[in-house]
N, C-alpha and C positions, 0 to 999 in steps of 0.2 A: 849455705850462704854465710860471708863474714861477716860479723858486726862493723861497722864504720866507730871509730875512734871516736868518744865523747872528746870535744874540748868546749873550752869555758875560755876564751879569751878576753883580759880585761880589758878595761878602757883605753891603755897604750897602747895594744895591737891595734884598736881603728887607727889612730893619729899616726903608726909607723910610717906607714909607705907614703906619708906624705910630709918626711921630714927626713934631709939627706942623709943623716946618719945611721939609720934602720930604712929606709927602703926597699935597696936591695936585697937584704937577708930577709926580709915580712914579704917581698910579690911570691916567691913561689907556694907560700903559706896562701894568700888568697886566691892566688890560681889552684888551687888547688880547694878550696872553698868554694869557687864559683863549680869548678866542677863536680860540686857533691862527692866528695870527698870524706867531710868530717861530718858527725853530726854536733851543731851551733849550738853551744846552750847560750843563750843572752835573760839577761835577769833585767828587770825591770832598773835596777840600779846602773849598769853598762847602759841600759836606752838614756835614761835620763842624763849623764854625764855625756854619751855623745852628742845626743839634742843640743848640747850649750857650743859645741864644733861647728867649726866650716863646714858647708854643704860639703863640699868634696869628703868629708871625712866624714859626715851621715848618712853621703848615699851607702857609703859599706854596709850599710847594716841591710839596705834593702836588695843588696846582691848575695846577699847570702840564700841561695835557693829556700822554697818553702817547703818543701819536704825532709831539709835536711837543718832546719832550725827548729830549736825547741825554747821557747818561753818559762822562764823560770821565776817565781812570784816570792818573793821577801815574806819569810811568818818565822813565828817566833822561835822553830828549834835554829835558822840560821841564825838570828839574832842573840842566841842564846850561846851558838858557838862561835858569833866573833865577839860576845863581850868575856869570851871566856880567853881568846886569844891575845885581849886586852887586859885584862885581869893577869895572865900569866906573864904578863909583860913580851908578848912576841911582838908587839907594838904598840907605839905613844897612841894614846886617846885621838890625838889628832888626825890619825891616820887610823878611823874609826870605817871608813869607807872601804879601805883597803882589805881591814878584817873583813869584813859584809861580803865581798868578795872571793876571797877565801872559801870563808863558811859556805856561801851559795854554790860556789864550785863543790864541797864536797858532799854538802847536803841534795843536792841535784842530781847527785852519780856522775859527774864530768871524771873522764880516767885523767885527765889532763888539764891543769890550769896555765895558760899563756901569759907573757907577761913581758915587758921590756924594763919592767923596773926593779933596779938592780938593788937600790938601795931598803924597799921595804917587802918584794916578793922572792924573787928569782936570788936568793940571797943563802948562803948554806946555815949561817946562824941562824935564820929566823926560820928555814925550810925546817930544820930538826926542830925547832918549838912547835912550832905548827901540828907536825907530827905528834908529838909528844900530846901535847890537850890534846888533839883530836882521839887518838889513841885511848888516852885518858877516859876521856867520856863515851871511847866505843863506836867511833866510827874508823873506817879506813882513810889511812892515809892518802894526800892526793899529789900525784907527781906537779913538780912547778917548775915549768921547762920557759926557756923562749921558742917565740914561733922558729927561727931559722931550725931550730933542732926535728922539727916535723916537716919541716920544707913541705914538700909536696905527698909526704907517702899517702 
């Protein structure tokens, strides 16, 4: 049997498919979710950013099948490596969430972090920092792709 695809999509893949611009390239991404497809890591950080969304863009979290979601809980070695990704300067203190995110993706085991945000994820400067601390401190690096890129496989 094949392992199913860890991903870890953050807070912008809920809001895609309900914003004209990413829509289209995010539905085959959650058709392909609804069909257990992937296995869902969601971290407590992703629930509570989506909570503050449109119904419509909360209910995604409860179609993500339960056998193909996995709950990811915030402690101090993720917190340890996004202040480390803040600390190396892969990003402003402000975008202290964004690290958390990160870090939870690769302390999680996600093969895959999702993302529509160009400007502090899905980005090739910050991809190669990333790498580098996480490397650094001895984990595996974590691929940071957009959903269209996994489409449906």
């Amino acid at each position: 049997m094949v392992r199913r695809l860890r991903v870890y999509p953050d807070t912008s893949v809920f809001g895609a498919p309900f914003d004209a611009e990413f829509a289209d390239a995010s539905e085959p991404f959650w058709r392909a979710v609804r069909a257990g497809r992937f296995d869902v890591l969601v971290s407590g950080l992703t629930v509570s950013e989506v909570e503050k969304a449109p119904e419509t863009v909360r209910r995604l979290l409860g179609e993500i099948p339960a056998g193909c979601r996995r709950d990811l809980v915030s402690g101090p070695e993720a917190e340890e490596l996004a202040e480390a990704f803040l600390a190396h300067g892969a990003l402003s203190r402000s975008m202290a969430n964004d690290a958390l995110h990160i870090a939870l993706a690769i302390v999680g085991g996600a093969d895959l972090l999702l993302s529509w945000n160009f400007k502090h994820m899905v980005n090739v400067r910050r991809i190669r920092l990333f790498h580098a601390v996480a490397v650094e401190l001895g984990y595996t690096p974590i691929d940071i792709r957009t959903p269209k890129e996994v489409g449906e496989t």
